[in-house]
C-alpha positions as CSV (number, residue, x, y, z in Angstrom):
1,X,29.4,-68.9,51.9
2,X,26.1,-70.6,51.0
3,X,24.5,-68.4,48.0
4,X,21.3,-66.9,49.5
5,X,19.0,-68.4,46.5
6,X,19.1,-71.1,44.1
7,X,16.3,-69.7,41.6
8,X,15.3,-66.1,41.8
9,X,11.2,-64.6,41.1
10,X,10.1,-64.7,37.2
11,X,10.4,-61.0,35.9
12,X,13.1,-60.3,38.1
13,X,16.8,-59.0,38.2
14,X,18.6,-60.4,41.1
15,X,22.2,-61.1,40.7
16,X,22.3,-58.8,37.5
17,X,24.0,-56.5,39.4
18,X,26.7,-58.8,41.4
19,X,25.6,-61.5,43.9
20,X,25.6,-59.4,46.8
21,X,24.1,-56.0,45.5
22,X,21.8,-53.9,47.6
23,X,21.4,-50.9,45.1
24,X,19.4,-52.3,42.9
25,X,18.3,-50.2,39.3
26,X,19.8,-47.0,41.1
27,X,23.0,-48.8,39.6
28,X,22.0,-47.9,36.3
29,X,22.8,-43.9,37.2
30,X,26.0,-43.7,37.3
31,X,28.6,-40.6,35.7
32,X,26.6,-40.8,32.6
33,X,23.1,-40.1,33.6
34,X,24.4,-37.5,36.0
35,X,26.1,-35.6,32.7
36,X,22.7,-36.1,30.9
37,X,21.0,-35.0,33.6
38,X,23.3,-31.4,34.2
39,X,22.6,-31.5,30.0
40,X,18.8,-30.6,30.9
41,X,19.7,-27.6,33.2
42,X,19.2,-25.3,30.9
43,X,17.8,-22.2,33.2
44,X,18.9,-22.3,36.3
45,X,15.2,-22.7,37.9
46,X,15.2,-25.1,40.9
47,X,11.8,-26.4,42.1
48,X,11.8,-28.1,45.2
49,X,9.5,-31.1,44.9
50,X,9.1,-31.9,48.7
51,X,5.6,-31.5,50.6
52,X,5.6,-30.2,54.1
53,X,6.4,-33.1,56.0
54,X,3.5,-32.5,58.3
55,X,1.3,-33.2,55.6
56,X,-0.8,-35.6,54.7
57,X,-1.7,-34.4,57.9
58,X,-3.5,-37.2,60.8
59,X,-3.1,-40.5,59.7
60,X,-6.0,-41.4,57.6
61,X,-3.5,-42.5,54.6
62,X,-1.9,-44.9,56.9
63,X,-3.5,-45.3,60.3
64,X,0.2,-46.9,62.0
65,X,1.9,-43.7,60.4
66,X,1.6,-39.7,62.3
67,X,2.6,-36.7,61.5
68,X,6.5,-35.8,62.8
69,X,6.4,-34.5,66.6
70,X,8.8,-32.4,67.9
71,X,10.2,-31.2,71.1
72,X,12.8,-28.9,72.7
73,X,16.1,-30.8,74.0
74,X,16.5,-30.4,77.9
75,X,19.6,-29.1,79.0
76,X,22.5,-30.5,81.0
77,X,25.2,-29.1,83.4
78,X,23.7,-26.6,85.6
79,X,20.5,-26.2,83.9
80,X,19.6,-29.7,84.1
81,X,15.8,-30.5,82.9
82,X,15.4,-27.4,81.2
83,X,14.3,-26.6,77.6
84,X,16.6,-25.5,75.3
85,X,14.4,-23.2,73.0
86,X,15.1,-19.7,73.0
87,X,17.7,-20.3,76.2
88,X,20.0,-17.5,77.4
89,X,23.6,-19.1,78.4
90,X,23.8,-16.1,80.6
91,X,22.2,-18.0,83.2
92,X,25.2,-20.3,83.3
93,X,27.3,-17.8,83.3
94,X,26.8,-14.1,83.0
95,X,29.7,-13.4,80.7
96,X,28.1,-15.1,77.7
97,X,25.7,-13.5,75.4
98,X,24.7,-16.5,73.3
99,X,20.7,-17.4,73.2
100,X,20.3,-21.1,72.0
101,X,17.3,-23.1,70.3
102,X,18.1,-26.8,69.9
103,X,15.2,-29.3,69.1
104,X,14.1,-33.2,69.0
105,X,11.7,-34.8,66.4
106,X,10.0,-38.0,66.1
107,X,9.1,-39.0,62.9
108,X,7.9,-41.6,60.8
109,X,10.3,-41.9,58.0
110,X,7.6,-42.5,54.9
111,X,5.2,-40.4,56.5
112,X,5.4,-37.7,53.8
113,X,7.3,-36.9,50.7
114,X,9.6,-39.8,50.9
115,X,12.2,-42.6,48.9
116,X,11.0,-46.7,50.1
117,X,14.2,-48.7,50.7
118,X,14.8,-52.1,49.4
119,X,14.3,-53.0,52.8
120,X,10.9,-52.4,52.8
121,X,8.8,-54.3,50.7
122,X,9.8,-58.0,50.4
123,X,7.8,-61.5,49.6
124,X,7.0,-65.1,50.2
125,X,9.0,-66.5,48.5
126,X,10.8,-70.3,48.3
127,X,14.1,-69.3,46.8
128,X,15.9,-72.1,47.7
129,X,13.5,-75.0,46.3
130,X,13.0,-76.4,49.2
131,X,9.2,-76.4,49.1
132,X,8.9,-73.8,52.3
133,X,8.2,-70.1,51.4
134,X,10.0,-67.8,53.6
135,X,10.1,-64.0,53.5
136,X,12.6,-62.8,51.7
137,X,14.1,-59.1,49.9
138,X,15.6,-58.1,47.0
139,X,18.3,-59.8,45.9
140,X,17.5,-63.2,48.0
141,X,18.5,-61.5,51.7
142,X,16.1,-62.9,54.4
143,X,15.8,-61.9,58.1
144,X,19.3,-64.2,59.1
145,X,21.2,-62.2,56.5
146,X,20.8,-58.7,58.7
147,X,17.1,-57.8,58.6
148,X,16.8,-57.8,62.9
149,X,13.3,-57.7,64.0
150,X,12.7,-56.0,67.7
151,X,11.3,-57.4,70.2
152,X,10.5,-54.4,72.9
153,X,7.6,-52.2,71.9
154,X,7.0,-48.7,73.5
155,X,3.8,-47.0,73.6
156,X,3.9,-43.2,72.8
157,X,0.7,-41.9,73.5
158,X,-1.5,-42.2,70.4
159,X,1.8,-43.9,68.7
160,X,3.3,-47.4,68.7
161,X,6.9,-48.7,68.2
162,X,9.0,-51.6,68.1
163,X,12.2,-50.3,69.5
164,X,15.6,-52.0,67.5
165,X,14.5,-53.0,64.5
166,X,17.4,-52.5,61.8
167,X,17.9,-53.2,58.1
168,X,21.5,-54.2,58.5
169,X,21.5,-55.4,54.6
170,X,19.6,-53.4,51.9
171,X,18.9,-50.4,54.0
172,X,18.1,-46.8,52.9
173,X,22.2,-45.8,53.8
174,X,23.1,-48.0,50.5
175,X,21.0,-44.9,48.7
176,X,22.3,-42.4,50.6
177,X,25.9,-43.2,49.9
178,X,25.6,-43.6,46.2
179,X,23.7,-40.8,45.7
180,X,20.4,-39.5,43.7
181,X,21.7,-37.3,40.9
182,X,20.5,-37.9,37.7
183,X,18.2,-37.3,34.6
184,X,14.6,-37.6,35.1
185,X,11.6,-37.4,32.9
186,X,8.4,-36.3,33.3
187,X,5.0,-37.9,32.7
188,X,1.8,-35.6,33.2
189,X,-1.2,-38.0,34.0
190,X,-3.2,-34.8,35.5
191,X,-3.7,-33.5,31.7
192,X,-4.9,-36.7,30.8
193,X,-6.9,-37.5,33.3
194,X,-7.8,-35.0,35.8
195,X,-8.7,-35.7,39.1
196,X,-10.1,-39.4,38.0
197,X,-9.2,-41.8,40.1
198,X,-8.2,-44.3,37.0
199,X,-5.3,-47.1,37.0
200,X,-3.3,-46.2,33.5
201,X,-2.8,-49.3,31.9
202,X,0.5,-50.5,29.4
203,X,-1.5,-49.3,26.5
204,X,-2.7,-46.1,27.8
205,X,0.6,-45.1,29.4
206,X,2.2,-46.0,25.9
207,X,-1.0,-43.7,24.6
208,X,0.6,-41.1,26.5
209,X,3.8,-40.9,26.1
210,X,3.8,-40.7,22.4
211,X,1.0,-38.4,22.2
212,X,3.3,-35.9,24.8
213,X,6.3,-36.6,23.1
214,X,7.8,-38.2,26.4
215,X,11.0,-40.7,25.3
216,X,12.5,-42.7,27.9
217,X,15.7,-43.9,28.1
218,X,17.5,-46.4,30.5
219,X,18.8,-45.3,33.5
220,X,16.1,-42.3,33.4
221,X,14.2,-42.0,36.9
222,X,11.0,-41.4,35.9
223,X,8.0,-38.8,37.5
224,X,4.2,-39.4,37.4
225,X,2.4,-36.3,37.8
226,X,-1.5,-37.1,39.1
227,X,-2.6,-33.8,40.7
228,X,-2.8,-35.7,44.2
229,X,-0.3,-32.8,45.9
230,X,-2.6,-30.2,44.8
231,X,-5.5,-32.1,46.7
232,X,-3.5,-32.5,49.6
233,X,-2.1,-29.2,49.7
234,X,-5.8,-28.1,49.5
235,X,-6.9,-29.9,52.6
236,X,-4.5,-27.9,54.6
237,X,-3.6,-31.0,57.0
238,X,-7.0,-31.9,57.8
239,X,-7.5,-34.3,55.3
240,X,-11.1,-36.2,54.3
241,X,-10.3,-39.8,53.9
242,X,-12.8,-40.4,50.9
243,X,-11.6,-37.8,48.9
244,X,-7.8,-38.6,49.4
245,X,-8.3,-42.3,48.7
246,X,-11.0,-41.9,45.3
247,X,-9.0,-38.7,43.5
248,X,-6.4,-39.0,40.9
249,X,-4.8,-41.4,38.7
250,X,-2.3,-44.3,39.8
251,X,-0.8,-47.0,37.5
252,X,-2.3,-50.3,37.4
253,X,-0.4,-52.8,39.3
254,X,-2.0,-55.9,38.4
255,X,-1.4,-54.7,34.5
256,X,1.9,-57.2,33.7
257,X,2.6,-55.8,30.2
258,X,3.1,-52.8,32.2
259,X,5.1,-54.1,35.4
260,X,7.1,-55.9,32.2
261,X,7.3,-52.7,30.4
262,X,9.3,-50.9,33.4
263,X,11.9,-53.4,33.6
264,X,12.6,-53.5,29.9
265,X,13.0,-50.1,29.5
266,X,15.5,-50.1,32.3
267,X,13.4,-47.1,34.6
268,X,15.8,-46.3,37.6
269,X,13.7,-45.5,40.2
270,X,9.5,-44.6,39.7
271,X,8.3,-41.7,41.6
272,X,4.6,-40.2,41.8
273,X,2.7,-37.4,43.9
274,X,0.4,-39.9,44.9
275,X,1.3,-42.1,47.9
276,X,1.8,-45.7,46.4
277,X,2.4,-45.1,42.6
278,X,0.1,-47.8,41.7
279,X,-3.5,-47.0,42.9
280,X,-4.5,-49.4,45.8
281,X,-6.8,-52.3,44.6
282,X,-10.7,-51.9,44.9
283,X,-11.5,-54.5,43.2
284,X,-12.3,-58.3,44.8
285,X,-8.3,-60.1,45.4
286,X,-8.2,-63.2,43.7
287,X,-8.7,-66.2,46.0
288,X,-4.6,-67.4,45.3
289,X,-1.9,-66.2,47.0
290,X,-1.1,-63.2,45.4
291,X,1.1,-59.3,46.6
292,X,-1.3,-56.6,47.8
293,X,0.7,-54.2,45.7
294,X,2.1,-56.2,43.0
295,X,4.3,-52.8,41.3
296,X,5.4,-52.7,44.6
297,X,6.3,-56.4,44.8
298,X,7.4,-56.3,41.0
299,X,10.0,-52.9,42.0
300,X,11.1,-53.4,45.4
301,X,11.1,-57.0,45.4
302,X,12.0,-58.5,42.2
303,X,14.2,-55.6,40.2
304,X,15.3,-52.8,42.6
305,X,13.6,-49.9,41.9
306,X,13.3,-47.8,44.6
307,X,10.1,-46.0,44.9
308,X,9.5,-42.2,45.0
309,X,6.0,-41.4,46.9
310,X,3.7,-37.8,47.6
311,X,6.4,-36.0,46.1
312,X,5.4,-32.7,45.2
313,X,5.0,-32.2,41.4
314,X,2.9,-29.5,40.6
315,X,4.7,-26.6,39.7
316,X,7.6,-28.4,37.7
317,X,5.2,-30.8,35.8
318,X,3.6,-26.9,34.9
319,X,6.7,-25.0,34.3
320,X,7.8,-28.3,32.0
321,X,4.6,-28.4,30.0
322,X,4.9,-24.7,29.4
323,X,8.0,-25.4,27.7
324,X,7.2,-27.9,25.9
325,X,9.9,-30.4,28.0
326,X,9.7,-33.4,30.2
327,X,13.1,-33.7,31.5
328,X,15.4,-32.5,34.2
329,X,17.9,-32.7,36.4
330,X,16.9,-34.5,39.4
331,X,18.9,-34.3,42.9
332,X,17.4,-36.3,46.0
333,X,19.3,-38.0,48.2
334,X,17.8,-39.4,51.3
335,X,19.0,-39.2,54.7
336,X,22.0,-41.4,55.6
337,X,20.3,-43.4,58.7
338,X,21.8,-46.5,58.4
339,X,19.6,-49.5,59.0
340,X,16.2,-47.3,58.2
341,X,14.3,-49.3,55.4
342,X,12.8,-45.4,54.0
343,X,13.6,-42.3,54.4
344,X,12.2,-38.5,54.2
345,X,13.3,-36.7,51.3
346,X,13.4,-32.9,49.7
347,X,14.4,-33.4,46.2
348,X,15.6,-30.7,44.1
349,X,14.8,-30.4,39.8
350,X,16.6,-28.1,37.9
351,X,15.6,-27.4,34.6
């Protein structure tokens, strides 16, 4: 078989982890990091750290994404057409006794709190030398490897969808069968930095981190605490689009000692309450070709490392200050859809 790439992006990891790997950093939490991560439950206390995943709420965070809809199934047999939702199978059959609720959603996948696949950021890119950038995903896979784009779209009302599409290589199932059970650490940017809107830089986050007394080790999935959940709880799923894009801190993609920084210190997946991790650009783009969201680019892309987005922090980042901690053990698996390139996700901490 032809290798998918003869040169792979500077500052990434492909073929690190074996030629054909579609796991990426989530390699690096294995039997070990799940033992030091059952090490920091100490207590007991589980937070769940998943928003309702109704919220944002509308779809002024991303205008092609809704909130979930969902309907009652309609019924077979005898009862053909009818809802199923609060249904009485006595009027089947008059012997039974059994009332039955059965229901249908439709929902965008990173809507709310959420894991992004491998599958779902990938680059121009000329990995093969030829002169010809083509897109391309972790790892070297490109579209004839298994990435299957649809062709039929449906119209939904206010919602539109390519039906088919399928991640046949790096989808979100590669997560789902390894598993998400591990050590992860905490960093509070809300203490720091309140509801600024601010991109942390290398030097501050290093500012941080030693001035909290945060260490980070490899294989550690790592948690950035901005205070954006607490703003969109707030809004109560009518949210303003000026205050949800201009409050809270981000990191600063376009800050390469700190994109550099994450892959040295061997992070295994980077997760935030805000809804990209790196604050979206407002400053002029530079007139090269250049990634939107280079931590994006520089995670999913280059090095594996799946993304964690509006993941609700807030209580745990309190409970952990209180005590004068920052790690925990962290459970969140995503949903085994196979072919989805993201998935919806309640994650449990335990400390």
């Amino acid at each position: 078989m032809k290798a998918r790439w003869t040169h792979r992006p500077e500052g990434s990891n492909w073929g690190d982890f074996g030629s054909d790997d579609q796991l990426g950093a989530m390699n690096l939490v294995g039997k070990e990091q799940v033992l030091k991560g059952l090490a920091e439950a100490r207590t007991g206390q589980t937070f769940s750290l998943s928003l309702p995943l109704d919220y944002p709420g509308g779809n002024v965070l991303h205008p092609s994404r809704h909130p979930p809809r969902r309907f009652a199934t309609l019924r077979a047999g005898k009862s053909a057409g009818e809802q199923c939702f609060c249904f009485a199978l006595a009027r089947d059959n008059p012997l039974f006794t059994d009332v039955v609720s059965d229901d249908v959603v439709l929902l965008h996948t990173q809507y709310s709190t959420q894991w992004d696949g491998l599958a779902h950021i990938g680059s121009l890119f000329d990995s093969e030398g030829t002169g010809k950038a083509e897109i391309t995903f972790y790892n070297g896979y490109r579209p004839q490897h298994g990435l299957k784009v649809a062709e039929r779209c449906e119209r939904t009302e206010a919602w539109m969808a390519y039906e088919g599409p399928r991640a046949e290589v790096l989808g979100i199932e590669n997560l789902a069968r390894h598993g998400v059970q591990g050590r992860a650490v905490m960093i509070d940017l809300f203490r720091h930095f309140g509801r600024e809107n601010h991109a942390v830089t290398h030097d501050e986050l290093q500012k941080i981190l030693k001035q909290d007394g945060v260490t980070i080790e490899k294989g550690d999935m790592v948690c950035l605490y901005t205070g954006l959940d607490d703003v969109i709880l707030g809004m109560r799923g009518k949210p303003d689009p000026e205050t949800l894009h201009r409050s809270c801190a981000g990191l600063d993609g376009s800050d390469k000692r700190l994109l550099s920084w994450i892959t040295d210190t061997g992070i295994a997946a980077l997760i935030s309450d805000n809804f990209a991790v790196e604050l979206m650009p407002k400053a002029p783009a530079p007139q090269t070709s250049h990634a939107m969201l280079p931590l994006h680019e520089h995670c999913l892309f280059k090095n594996g490392i799946h993304l964690g987005e509006l993941w609700f922090l807030r209580d745990l980042a309190n409970w952990l200050g209180e005590h004068k901690r920052s790690r925990f053990l962290l459970t969140a698996a995503p949903l085994h859809l196979p072919g989805a390139v993201g998935s919806p996700v309640t994650p449990i901490a335990t400390v």
